[in-house]
C-alpha positions as CSV (number, residue, x, y, z in Angstrom):
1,X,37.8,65.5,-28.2
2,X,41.3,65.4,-29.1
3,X,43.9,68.1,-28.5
4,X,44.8,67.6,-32.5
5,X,41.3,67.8,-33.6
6,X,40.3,70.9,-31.2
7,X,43.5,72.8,-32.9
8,X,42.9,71.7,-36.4
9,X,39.0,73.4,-35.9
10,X,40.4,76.5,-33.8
11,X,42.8,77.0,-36.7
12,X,40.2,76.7,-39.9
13,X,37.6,79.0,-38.0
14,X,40.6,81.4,-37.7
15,X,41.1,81.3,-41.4
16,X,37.6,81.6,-42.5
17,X,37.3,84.7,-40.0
18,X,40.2,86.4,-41.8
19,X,38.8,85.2,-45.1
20,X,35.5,87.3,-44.1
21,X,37.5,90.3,-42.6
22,X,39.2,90.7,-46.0
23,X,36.2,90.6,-47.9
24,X,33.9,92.9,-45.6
25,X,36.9,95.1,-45.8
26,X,36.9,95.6,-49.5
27,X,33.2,96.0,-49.5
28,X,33.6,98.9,-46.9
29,X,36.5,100.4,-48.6
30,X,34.7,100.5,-52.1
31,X,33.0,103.6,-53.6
32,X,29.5,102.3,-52.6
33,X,26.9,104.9,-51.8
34,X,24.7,102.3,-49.8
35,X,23.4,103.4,-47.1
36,X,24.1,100.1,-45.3
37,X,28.5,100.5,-46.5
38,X,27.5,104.5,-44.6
39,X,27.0,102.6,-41.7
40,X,29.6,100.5,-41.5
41,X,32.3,103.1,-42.2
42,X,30.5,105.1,-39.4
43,X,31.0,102.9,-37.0
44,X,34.1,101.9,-37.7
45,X,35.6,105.7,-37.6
46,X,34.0,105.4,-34.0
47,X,35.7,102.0,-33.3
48,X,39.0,103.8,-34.5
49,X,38.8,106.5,-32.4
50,X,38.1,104.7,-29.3
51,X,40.6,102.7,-29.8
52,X,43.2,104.9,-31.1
53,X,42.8,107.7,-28.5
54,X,45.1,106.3,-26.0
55,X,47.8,106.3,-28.2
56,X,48.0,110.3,-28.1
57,X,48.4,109.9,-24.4
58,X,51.1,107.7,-25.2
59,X,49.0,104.7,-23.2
60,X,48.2,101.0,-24.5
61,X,45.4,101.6,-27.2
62,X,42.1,99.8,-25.6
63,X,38.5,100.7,-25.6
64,X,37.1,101.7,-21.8
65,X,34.0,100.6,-20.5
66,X,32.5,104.1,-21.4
67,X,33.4,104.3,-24.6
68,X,31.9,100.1,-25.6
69,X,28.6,101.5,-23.8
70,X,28.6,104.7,-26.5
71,X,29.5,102.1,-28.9
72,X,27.0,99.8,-28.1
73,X,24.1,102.3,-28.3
74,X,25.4,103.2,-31.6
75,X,25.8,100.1,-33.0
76,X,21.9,99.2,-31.7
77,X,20.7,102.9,-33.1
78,X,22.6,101.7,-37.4
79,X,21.0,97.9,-36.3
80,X,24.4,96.3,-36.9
81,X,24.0,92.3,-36.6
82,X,26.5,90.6,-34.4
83,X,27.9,89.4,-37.6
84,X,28.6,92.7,-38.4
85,X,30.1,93.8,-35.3
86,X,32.6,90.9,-35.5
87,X,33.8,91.6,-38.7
88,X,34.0,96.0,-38.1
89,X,35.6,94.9,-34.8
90,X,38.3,92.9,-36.5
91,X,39.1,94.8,-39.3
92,X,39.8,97.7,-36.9
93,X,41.3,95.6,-33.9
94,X,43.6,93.2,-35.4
95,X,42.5,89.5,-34.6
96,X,44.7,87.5,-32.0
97,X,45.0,84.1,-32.3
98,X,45.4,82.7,-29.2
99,X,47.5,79.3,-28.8
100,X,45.5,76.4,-28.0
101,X,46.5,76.1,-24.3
102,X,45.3,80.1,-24.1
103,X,41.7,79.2,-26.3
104,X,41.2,76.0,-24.3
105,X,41.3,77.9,-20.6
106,X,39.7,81.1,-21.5
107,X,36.4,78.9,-23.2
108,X,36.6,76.3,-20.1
109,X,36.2,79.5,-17.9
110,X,33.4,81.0,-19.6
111,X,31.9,77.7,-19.2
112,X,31.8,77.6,-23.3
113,X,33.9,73.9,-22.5
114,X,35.1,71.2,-20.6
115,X,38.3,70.2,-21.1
116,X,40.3,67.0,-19.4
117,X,43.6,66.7,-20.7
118,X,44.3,63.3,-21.0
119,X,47.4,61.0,-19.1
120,X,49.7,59.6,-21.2
């Protein structure tokens, strides 16, 4: 696969991820009473906080190991879909795009792709 092609795919799933952040945002943010939206904002005030927390100790805002387990169990206790998570996780954490050098070395060392850049 082409270097071109690989960045014109990384670059659309990036714009349809946003697309879908935006919209699951508005539906979270609305006046709904479902007890499904209850969820959502429920996990993501626990999202926030883990993530946020640091910044009172004046430290890089991250989420520790503890705090994803915590997150985890309560995400498997409101059955959120992976779907889901994504979309919660982004709308709290802001989405970094990652050049295509960056995206092509981190999925080549999960094993996710092999990539041989080509001589010229």
């Amino acid at each position: 696969m082409k270097r071109e092609w690989l960045l014109a795919l990384y670059e659309k799933e990036v714009k349809q991820l946003k697309a879908k952040i935006k919209e699951f945002q508005a539906s979270v943010d609305s006046d709904s009473q479902d007890l499904r939206v209850r969820d959502y904002r429920t996990f993501k005030a626990c999202l926030q906080a883990a993530y946020n927390n640091d910044k009172e100790n004046a430290q890089e805002s991250k989420i520790t190991r503890d705090e994803q387990s915590i997150l985890t169990a309560l995400a498997i206790g409101l059955d959120l879909s992976q779907e889901e998570l994504k979309l919660i996780n982004y709308s709290t954490i802001p989405l970094k795009p990652l050049d295509l050098d960056e995206a092509i070395k981190y999925t080549s060392s999960i094993g996710a792709s092999f990539f041989i850049p080509s001589v010229t």
